[in-house]
N, CA, C and O atoms as a printed pandas DataFrame, in Angstrom:
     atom_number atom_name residue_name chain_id  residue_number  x_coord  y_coord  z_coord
0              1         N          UNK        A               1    0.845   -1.163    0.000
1              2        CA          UNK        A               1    0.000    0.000    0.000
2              3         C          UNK        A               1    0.895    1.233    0.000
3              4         O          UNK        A               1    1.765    1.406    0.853
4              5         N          UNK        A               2    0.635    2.108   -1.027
5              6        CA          UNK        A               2    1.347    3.646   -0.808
6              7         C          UNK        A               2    0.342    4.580   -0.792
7              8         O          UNK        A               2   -0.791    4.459   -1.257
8              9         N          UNK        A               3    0.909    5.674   -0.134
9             10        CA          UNK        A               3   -0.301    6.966    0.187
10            11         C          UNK        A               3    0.831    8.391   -0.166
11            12         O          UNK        A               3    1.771    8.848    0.485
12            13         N          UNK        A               4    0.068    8.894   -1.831
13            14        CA          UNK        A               4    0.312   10.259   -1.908
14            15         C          UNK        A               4    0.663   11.047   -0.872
15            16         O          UNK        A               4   -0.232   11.241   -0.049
16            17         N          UNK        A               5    1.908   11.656   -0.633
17            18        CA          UNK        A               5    1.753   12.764    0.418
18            19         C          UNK        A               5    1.395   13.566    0.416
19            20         O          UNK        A               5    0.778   13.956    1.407
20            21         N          UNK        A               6    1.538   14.313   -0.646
21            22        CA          UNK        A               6    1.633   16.385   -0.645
22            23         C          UNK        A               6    0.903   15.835   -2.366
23            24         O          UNK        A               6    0.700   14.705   -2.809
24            25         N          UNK        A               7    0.663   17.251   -2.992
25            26        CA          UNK        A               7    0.305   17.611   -4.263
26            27         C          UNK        A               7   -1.527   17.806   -4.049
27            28         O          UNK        A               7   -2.259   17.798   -3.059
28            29         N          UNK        A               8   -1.775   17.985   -5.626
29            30        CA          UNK        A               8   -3.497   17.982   -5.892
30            31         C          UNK        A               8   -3.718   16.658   -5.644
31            32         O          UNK        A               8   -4.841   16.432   -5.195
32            33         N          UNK        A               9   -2.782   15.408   -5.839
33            34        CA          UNK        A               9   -3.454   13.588   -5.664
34            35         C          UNK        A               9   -3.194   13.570   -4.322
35            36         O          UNK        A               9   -3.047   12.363   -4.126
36            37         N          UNK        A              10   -2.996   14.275   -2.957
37            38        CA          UNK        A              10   -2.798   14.056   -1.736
38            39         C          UNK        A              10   -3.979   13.238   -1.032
39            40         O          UNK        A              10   -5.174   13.509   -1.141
40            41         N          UNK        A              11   -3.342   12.018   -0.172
41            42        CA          UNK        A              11   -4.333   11.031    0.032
42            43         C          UNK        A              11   -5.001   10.007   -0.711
43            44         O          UNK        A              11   -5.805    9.215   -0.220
44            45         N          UNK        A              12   -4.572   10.054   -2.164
45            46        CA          UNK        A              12   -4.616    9.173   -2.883
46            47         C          UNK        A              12   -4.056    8.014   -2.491
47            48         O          UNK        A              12   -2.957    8.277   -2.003
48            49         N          UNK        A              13   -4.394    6.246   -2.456
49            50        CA          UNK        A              13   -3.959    5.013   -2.055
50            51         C          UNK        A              13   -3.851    4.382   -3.491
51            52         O          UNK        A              13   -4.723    4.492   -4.353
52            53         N          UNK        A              14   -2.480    3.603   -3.652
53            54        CA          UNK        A              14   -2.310    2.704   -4.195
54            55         C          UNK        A              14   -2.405    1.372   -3.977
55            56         O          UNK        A              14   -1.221    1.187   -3.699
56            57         N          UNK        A              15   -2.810    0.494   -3.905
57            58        CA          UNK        A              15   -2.383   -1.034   -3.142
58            59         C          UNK        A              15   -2.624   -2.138   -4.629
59            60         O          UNK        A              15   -3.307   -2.051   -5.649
60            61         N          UNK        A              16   -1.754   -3.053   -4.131
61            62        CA          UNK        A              16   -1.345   -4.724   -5.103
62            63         C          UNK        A              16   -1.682   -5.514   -4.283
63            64         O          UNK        A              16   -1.264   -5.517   -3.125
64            65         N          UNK        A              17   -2.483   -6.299   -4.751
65            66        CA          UNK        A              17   -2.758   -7.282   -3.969
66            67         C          UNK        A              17   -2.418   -8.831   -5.200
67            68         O          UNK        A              17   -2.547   -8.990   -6.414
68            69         N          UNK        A              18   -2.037   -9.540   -4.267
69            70        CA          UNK        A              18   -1.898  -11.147   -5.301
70            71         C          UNK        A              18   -2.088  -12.425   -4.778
71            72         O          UNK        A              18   -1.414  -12.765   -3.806
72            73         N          UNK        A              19   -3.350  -13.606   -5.549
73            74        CA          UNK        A              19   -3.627  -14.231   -4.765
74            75         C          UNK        A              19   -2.789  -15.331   -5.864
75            76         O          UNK        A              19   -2.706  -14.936   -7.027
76            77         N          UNK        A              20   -2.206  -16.616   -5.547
77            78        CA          UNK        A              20   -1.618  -17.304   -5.822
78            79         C          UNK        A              20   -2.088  -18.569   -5.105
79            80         O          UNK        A              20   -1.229  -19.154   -4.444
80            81         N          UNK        A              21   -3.833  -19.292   -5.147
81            82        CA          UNK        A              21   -3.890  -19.816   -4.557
82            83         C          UNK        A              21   -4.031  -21.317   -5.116
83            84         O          UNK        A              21   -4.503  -21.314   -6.253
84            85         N          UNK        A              22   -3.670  -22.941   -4.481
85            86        CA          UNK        A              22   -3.180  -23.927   -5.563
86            87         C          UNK        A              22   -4.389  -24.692   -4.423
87            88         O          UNK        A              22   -4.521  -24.367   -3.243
88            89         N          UNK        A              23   -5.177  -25.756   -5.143
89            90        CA          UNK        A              23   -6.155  -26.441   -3.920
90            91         C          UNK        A              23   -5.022  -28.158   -3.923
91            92         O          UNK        A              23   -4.952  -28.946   -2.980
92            93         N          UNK        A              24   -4.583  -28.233   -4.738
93            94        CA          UNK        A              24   -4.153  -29.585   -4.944
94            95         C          UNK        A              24   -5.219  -30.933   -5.286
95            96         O          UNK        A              24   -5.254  -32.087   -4.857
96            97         N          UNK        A              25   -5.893  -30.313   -6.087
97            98        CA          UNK        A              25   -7.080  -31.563   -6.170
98            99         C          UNK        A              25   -7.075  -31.328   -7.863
99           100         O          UNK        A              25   -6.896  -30.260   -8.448
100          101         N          UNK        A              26   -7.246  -32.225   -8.261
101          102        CA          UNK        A              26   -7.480  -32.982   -9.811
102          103         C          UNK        A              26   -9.109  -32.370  -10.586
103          104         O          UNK        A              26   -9.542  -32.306  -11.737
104          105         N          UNK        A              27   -9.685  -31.969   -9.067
105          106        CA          UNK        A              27  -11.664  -31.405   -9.440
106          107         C          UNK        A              27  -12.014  -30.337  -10.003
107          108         O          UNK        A              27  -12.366  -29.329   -9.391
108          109         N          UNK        A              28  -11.952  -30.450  -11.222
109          110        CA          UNK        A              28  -12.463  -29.500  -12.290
110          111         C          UNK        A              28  -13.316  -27.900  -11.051
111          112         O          UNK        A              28  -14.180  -28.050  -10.187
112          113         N          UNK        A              29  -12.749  -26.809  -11.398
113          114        CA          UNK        A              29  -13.277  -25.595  -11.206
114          115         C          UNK        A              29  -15.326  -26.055  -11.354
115          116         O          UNK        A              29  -15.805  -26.499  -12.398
116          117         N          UNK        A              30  -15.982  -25.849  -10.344
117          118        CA          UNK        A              30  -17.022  -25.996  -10.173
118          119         C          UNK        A              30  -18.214  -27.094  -10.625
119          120         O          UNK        A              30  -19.339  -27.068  -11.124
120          121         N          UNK        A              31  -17.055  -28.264  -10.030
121          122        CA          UNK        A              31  -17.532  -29.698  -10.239
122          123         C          UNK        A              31  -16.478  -30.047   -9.234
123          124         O          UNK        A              31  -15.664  -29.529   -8.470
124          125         N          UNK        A              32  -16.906  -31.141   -9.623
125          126        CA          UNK        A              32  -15.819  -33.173   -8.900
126          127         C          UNK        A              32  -16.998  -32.541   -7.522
127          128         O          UNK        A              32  -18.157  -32.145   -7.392
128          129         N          UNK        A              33  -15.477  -32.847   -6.529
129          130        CA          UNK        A              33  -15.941  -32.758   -5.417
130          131         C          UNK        A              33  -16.440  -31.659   -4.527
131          132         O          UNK        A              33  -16.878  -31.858   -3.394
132          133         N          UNK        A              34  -16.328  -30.238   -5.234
133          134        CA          UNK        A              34  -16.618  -29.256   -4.669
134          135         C          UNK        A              34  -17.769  -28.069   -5.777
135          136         O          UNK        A              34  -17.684  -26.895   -6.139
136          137         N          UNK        A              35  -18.467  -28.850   -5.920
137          138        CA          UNK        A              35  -19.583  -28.283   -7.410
138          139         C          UNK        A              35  -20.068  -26.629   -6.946
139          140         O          UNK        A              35  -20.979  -26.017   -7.504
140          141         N          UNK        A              36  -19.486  -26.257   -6.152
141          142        CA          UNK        A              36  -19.823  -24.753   -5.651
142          143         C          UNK        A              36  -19.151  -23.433   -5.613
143          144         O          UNK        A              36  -19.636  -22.311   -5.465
144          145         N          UNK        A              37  -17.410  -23.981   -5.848
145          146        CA          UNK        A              37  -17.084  -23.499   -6.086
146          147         C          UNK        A              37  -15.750  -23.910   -6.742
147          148         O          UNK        A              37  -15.588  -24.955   -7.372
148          149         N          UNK        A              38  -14.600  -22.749   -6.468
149          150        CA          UNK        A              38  -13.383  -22.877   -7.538
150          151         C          UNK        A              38  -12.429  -23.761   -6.900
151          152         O          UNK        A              38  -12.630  -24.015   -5.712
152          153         N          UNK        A              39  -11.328  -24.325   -7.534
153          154        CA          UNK        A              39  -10.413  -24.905   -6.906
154          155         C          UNK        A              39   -9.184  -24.100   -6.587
155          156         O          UNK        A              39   -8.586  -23.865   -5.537
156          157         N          UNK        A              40   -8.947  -23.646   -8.234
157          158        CA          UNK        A              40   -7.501  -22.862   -7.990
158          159         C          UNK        A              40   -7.794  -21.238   -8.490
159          160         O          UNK        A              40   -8.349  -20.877   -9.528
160          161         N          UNK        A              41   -7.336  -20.552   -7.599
161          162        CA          UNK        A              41   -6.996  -19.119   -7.874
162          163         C          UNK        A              41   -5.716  -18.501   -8.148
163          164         O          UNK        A              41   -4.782  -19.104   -7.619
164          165         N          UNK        A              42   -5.394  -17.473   -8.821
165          166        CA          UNK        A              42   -4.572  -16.736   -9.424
166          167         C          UNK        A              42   -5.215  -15.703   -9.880
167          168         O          UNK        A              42   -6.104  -15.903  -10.706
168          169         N          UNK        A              43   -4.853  -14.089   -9.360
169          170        CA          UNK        A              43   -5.246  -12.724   -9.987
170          171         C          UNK        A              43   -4.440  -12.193   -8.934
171          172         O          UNK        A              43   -3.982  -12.702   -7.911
172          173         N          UNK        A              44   -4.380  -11.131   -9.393
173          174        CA          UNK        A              44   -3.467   -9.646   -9.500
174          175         C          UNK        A              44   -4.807   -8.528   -9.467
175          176         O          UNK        A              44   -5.562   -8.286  -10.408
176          177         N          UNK        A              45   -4.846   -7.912   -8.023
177          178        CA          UNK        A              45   -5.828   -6.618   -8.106
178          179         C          UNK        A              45   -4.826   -5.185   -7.570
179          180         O          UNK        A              45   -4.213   -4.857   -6.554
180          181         N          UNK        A              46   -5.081   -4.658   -8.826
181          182        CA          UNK        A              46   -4.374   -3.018   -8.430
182          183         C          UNK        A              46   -5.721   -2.218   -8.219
183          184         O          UNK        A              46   -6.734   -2.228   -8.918
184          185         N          UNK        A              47   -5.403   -1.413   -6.872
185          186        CA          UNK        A              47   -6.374   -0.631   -6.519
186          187         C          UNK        A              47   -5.865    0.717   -6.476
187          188         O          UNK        A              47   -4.782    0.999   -5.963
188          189         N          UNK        A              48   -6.713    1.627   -7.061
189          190        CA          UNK        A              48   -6.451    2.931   -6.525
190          191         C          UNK        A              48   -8.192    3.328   -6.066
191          192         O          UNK        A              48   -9.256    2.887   -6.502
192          193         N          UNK        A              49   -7.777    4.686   -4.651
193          194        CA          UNK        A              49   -8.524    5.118   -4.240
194          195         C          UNK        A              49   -8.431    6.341   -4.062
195          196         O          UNK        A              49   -7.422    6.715   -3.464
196          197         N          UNK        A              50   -9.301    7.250   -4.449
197          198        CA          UNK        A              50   -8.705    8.645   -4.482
198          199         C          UNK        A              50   -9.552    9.610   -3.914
199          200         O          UNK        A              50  -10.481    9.865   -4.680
200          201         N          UNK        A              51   -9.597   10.370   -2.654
201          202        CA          UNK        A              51  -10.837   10.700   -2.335
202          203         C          UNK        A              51  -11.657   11.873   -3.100
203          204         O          UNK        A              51  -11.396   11.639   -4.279
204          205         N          UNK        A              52  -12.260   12.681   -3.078
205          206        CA          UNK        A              52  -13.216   13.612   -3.591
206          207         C          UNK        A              52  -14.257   14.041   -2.906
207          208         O          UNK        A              52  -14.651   13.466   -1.891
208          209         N          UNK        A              53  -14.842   15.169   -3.428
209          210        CA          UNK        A              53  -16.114   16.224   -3.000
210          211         C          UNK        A              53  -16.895   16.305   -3.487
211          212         O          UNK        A              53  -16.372   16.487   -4.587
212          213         N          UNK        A              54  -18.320   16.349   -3.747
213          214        CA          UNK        A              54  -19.496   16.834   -4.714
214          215         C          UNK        A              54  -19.742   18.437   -4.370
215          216         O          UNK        A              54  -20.395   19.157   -5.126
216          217         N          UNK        A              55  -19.174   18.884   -3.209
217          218        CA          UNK        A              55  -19.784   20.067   -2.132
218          219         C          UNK        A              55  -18.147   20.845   -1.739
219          220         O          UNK        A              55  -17.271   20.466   -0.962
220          221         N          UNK        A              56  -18.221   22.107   -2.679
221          222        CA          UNK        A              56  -16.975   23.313   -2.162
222          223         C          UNK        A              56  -17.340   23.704   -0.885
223          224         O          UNK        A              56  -18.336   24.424   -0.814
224          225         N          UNK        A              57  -16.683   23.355    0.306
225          226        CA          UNK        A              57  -16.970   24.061    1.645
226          227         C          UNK        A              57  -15.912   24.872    1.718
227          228         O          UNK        A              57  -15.412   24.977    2.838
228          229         N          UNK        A              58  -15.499   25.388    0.971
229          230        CA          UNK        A              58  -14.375   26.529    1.417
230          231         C          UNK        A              58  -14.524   28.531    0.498
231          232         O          UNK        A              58  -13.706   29.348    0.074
232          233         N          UNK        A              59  -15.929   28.469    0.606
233          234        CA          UNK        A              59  -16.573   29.316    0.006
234          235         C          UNK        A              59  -16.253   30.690    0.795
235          236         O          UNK        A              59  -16.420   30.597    2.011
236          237         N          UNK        A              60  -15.903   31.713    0.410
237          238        CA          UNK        A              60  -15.641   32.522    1.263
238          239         C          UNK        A              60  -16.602   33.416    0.627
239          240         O          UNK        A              60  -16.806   34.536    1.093
């Protein structure tokens, strides 16, 4: 996770996330022995979050 410090993107979040997950079973992705769900996972999620306003409160 990184967080913008300073600038106009201040408070902006980056984060990577990676799942690399192995079940060790031979059972077809949503069959054999587990018909509900997956066996093996693998993905890569890049997140950004960036906050914002709909409403100027600094109206003078």
């Amino acid at each position: 996770m990184w967080q913008v410090q300073s600038g106009w993107t201040k408070d902006t979040v980056f984060k990577l996330h990676l799942t690399a997950y192995n079940n060790h079973s031979d059972n077809p992705s949503w069959g054999g022995g587990y018909g509900n769900v997956f066996q093996d996972e693998k993905d890569v999620k890049f997140m950004m979050i960036a906050p914002f306003s709909l409403f100027n409160h600094s109206r003078h």
